[in-house]
N, C-alpha and C positions, 0 to 999 in steps of 0.2 A: 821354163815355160810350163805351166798348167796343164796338164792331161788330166782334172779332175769334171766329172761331171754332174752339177752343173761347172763351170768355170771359177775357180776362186777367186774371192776379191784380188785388185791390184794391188800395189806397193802404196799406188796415192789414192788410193779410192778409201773415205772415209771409214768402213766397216772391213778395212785392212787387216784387223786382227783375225778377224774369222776365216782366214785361208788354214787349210790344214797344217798340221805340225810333221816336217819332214823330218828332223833332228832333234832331240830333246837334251840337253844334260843340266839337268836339277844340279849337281854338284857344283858346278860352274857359273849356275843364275841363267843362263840362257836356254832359249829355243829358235831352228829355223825353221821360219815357213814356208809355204808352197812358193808364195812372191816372192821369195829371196829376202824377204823383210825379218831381221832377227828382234826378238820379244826379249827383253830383260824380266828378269822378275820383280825387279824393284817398278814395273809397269811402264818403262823407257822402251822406245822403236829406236834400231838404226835402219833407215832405209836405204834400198840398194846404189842411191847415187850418193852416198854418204851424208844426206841430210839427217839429224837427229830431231825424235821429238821426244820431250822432257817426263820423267814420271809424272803423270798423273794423281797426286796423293789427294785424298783427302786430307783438309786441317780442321781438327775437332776444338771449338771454344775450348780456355781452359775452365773450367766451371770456378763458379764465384764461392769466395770460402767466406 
């Protein structure tokens, strides 16, 4: 639960990412946040009910030779 103030985003609440970072380790690729929602670094969420959402990548054309 959130003791931050103002209150951090939820787990489902769209701008989900923006909860603070309670846990960090760069070596591992992950972080947890306030919501319990862990960040991948490849830009993947698992959220707290075990739902997954999928990295985010951008895919750049490959340019024309």
């Amino acid at each position: 639960m959130c003791r931050h103030f103002p209150s951090c985003p939820t787990a489902d609440a769209a701008d989900r990412e923006a909860a603070r970072t309670i846990a960090h380790h760069p070596e591992q690729g992950w972080s947890l946040l306030c919501n319990e929602v862990l960040l991948f670094d490849d830009t993947g969420d698992l959220l707290p009910d075990g739902s997954i959402i999928p990295p985010s990548r951008l895919v750049l054309a490959q340019a024309a030779r």
